[in-house]
N, C-alpha and C positions, 0 to 999 in steps of 0.2 A: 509679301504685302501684309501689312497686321491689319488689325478690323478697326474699322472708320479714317483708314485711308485714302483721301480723297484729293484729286489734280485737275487740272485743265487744260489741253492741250490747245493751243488756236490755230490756227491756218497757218499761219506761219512755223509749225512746228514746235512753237515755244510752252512748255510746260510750268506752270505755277504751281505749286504747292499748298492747297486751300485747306490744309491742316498740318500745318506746319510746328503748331505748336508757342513758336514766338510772336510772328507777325498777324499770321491769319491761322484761326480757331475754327471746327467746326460745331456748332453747336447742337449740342445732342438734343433727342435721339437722332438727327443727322437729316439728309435731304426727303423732302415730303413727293409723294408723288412717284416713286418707285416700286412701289409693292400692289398694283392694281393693274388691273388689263383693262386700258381704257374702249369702251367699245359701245357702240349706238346700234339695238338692235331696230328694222325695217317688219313695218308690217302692212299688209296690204288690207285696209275695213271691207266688208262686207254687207250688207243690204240686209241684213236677220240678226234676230235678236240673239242666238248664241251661235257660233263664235263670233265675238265683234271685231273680229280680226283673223287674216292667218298669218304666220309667221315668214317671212322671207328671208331673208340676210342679215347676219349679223358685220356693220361695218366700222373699222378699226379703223380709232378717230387718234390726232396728236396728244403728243405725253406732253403736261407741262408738268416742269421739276420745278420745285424751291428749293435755294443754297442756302440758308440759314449760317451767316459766317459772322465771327468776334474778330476786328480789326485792331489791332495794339500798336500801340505808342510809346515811346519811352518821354516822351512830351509832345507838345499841342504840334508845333511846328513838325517832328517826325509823323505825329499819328496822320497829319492830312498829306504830307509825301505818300505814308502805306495806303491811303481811302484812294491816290489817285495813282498810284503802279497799276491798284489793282482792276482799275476801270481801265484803263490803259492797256492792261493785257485783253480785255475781250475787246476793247475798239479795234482792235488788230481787223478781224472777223467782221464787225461791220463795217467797216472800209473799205476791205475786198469781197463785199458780198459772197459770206463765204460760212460755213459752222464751225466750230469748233466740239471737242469729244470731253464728255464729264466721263473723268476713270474713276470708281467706288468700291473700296470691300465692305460690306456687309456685315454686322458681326457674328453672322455664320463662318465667315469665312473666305465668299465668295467674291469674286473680284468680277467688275464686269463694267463694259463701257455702253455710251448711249452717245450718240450725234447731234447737237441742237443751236439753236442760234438764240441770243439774249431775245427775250419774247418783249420786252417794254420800259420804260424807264424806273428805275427804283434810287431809290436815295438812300440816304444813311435816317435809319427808324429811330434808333435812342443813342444819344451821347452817354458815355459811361465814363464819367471824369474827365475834365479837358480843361484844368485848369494851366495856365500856361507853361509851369514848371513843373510838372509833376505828372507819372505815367498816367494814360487814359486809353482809354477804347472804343468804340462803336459799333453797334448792331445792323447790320444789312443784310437783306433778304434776296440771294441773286436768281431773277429766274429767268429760264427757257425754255424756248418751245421746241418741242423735238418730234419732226414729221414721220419719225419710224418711230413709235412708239416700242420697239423691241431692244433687246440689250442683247449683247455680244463679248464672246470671252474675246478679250484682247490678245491673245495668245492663238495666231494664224495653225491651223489644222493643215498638213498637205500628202496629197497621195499623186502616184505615179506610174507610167505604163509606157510603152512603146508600139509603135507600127511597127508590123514585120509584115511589109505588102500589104494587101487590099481589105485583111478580114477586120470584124468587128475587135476593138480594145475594150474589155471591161475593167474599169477602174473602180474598185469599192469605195467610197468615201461614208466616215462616220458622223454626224451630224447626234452629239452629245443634247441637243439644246429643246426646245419644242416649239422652235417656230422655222420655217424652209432658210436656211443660207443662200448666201448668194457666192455662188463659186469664181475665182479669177483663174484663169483656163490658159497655158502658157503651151505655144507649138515651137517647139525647134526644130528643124532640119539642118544636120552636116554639110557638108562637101561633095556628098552623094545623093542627096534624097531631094527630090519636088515633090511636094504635097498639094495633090487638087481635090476645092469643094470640100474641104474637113467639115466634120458636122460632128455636134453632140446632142444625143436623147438623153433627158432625166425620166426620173423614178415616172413621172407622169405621163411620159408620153409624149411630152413639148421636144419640139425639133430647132436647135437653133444649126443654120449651116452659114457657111463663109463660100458665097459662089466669083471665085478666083484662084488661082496657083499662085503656091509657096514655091520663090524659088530656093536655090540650093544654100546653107550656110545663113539662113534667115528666122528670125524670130515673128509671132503670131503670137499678143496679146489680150485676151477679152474680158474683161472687168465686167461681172452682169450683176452690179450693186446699182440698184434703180440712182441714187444716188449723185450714182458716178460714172457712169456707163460711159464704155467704152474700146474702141477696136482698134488698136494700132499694131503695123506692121512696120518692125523695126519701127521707124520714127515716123511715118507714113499713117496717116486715118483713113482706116477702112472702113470706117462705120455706114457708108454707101454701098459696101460688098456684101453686104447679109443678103441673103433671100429675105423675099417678101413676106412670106408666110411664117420668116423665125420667132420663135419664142422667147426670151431668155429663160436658161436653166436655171433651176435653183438643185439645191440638197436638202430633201425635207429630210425628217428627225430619224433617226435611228442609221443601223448602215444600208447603206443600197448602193446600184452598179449606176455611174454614168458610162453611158455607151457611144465610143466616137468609131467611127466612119471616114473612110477617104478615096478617091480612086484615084487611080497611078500611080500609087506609091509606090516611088522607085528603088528604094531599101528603107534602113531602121529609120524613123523617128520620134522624137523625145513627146511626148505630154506630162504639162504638170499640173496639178488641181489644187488652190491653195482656199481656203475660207474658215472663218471665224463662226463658233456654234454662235445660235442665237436661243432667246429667251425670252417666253412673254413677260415675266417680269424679272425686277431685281431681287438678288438672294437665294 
């Protein structure tokens, strides 16, 4: 990816090309609202004159991006076919109440994606030639609001381990990025093996467990992307099988051990750990 490559992807899978070069331009120096940790610090006032406060929590509020894009025309009648592809592709996403992912490289270098939904209506800002015969273009501002304000290498991270009986599996996972990943947790058993009560502890402590048996030749999925959460077995929703008390795991930054757990393990089974670094900002 070269620097200020920038796409769209919508719910439905479909990717745009938001600098393309022909059709849609992006307009340097490129999307606003990437490079900042958006965050509202809490503080609790006090009854005296100094401190007038103490400090509590700092909490991390939504990123809104602008897409600053040049839409071209080869004339009037082409330029407002390109003005409404391209409304057309994010309507995908609000139709099915759903986000879509802005992909960006930076011109560091860095390529990185973010999750967000069109935040409001915006229109076309400046005509740039629209004479009937003759190429022209248009200024639009696209933006969205993105509830994870954190960015993510597009490029899935995965580590893996096996049960061999009852004892503890340590899996190291690297977490390149500086804000916790959210891990998708993959259980297979063969032909031979029932898995009961799997559980994983991360770097913190948190406990997440699945209170049921795997039977034999069966798959155990768990997606812990607040996001998108989710528990299926083979095709089956387990998301009622969790203990009460679970956590979901995450993988904060640097490497560390998730630690899974199972009793009865009746020979090998597969674990696979797959997640995306995150980042508190772009670049």
């Amino acid at each position: 990816m070269a620097a200020f490559d920038l796409s769209h992807v919508n719910s439905a899978s479909t990717t745009l090309d938001l600098n393309d070069g022909t059709t849609y331009s992006l307009i340097r120096p490129g999307p606003a609202g990437i490079y900042s940790v958006p965050t509202e610090p809490v503080f609790a006032s006090i009854p005296r004159k100094l401190p007038v406060g103490v400090y509590q929590v700092s909490n991390q509020l939504r990123r809104g991006v602008a897409i600053p894009i040049l839409v071209r025309g080869t004339n009037l009648s082409d330029l407002v076919t390109n003005i409404r592809a391209l409304w057309a592709h994010f309507y995908v996403d609000v139709r099915a109440d759903e986000m879509g992912s802005l992909d960006y490289t930076a011109p560091n270098g860095n390529r990185r994606r973010i999750d967000g939904a069109l935040a409001k209506e915006a229109d076309v800002e400046e005509w740039l030639g629209w004479m009937t015969h003759r190429p022209g273009g248009v200024r639009i501002i696209v933006p969205f609001d993105c509830p994870d304000p954190t960015f993510y290498d597009p490029t899935a991270s995965n580590a893996s381990g096996n049960f061999a009986g009852a004892g503890n599996v340590n899996i190291a996972c690297t977490n390149n990025g500086d804000v916790d990943a959210y891990p998708e947790i993959t259980y297979v058993t063969n032909h031979l093996v029932t898995l009961e009560n799997p559980q994983v502890t991360d770097n913190a402590g948190s406990v997440f467990k699945i209170e049921n048996t795997m039977a034999v030749s069966k798959t155990l999925v768990i997606d812990a992307d607040p996001q998108e959460s989710s528990i299926l077995y083979n095709t089956t929703n387990w998301f009622g099988q969790r203990s009460s008390a679970s956590v979901w795991p995450v993988i904060v930054p640097g490497t560390n051990n998730l630690v899974f757990t199972a009793t009865n393990v009746t020979a090998n089974a597969q674990i696979t750990v797959s997640w995306n670094d995150r980042y508190s900002t772009h670049g």
